[in-house]
N, C-alpha and C positions, 0 to 999 in steps of 0.2 A: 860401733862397727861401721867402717865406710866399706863402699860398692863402688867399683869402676866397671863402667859397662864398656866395652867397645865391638862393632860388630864388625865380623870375619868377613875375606869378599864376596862376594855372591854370586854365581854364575847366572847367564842366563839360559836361558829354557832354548833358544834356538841355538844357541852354542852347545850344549849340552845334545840335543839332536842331530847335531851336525858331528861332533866328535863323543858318541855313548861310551864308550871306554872308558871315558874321562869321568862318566859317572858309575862305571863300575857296570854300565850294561844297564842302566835305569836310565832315563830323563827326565821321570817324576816318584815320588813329589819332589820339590827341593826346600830344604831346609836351608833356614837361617841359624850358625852357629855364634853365639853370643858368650865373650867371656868373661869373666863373674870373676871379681878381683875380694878378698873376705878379709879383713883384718882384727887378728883378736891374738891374745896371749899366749904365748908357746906353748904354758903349762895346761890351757885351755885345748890349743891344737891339738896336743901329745894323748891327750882321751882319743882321736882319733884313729891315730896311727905315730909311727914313727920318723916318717919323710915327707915331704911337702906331697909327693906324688900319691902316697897313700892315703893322706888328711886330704886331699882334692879329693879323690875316687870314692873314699867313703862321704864325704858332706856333700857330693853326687847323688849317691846313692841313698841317704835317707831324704833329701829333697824329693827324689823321684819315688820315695815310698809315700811321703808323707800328700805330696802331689795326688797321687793315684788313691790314696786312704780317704782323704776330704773329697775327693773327686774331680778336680782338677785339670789330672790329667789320665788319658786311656791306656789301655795296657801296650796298645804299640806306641804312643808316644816313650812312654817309659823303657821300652825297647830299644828307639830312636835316641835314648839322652845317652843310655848304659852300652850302649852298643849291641845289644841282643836283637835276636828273631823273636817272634810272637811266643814261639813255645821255651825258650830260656826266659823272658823277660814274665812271664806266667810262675816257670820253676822259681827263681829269683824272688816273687812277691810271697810265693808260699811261703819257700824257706825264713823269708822275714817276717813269719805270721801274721800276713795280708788277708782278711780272706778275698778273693776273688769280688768284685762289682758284677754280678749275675742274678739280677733277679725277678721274681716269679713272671713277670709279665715277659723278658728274657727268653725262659724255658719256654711259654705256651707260645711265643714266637719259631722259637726250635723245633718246635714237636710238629707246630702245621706245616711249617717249611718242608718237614722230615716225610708227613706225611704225604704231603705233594708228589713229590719226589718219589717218596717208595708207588704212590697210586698211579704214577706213571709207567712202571715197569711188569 
């Protein structure tokens, strides 16, 4: 399997402030988009999907599962790869029987937070 990397242009941060449109009404963060050239057998692709566009989107998508399973990466980065908000890119791990990276010390972090918060009103 060869890899061609080459990265996309990258804007800067003070351009991006000066014209926010351009980011969609964000400034920050900005990502670096890097793309990933994969070479391997048709018959091998075709487990994929059936079009170059769909064997992209899927070997996407289980890199950004597998990513987030080892730990890798967070649930909004994986949001960031797939194009999702927090709460699709959440739905999305489910449906691929992820389970969620939450744990215990997570909750007892929540619950003081929670409590704060509620002890203030």
């Amino acid at each position: 399997m060869r890899l061609a990397w080459s990265c996309l242009l990258a804007i800067l941060p003070a351009f991006l402030n000066r014209f926010p449109g351009l980011a969609f009404g964000r400034t920050w963060p900005i990502f670096l988009r890097m793309q990933v050239t994969v070479e391997m057998p048709d018959q091998v692709a075709r487990q994929w999907g059936a079009t170059p566009e769909a064997v992209s989107r899927r070997v996407l998508e289980d890199a950004a599962v597998e990513g987030y399973r080892v730990g890798r990466l967070s649930q909004r980065q994986v949001g960031a790869m797939l194009g999702f908000d927090y709460w699709q890119a959440e739905d999305f791990l489910t449906k691929r029987g992820v389970p969620l990276n939450y744990s215990p010390a997570d909750l007892a972090a929540d619950a003081s937070t929670l409590e704060k918060i509620l002890s203030r009103s």
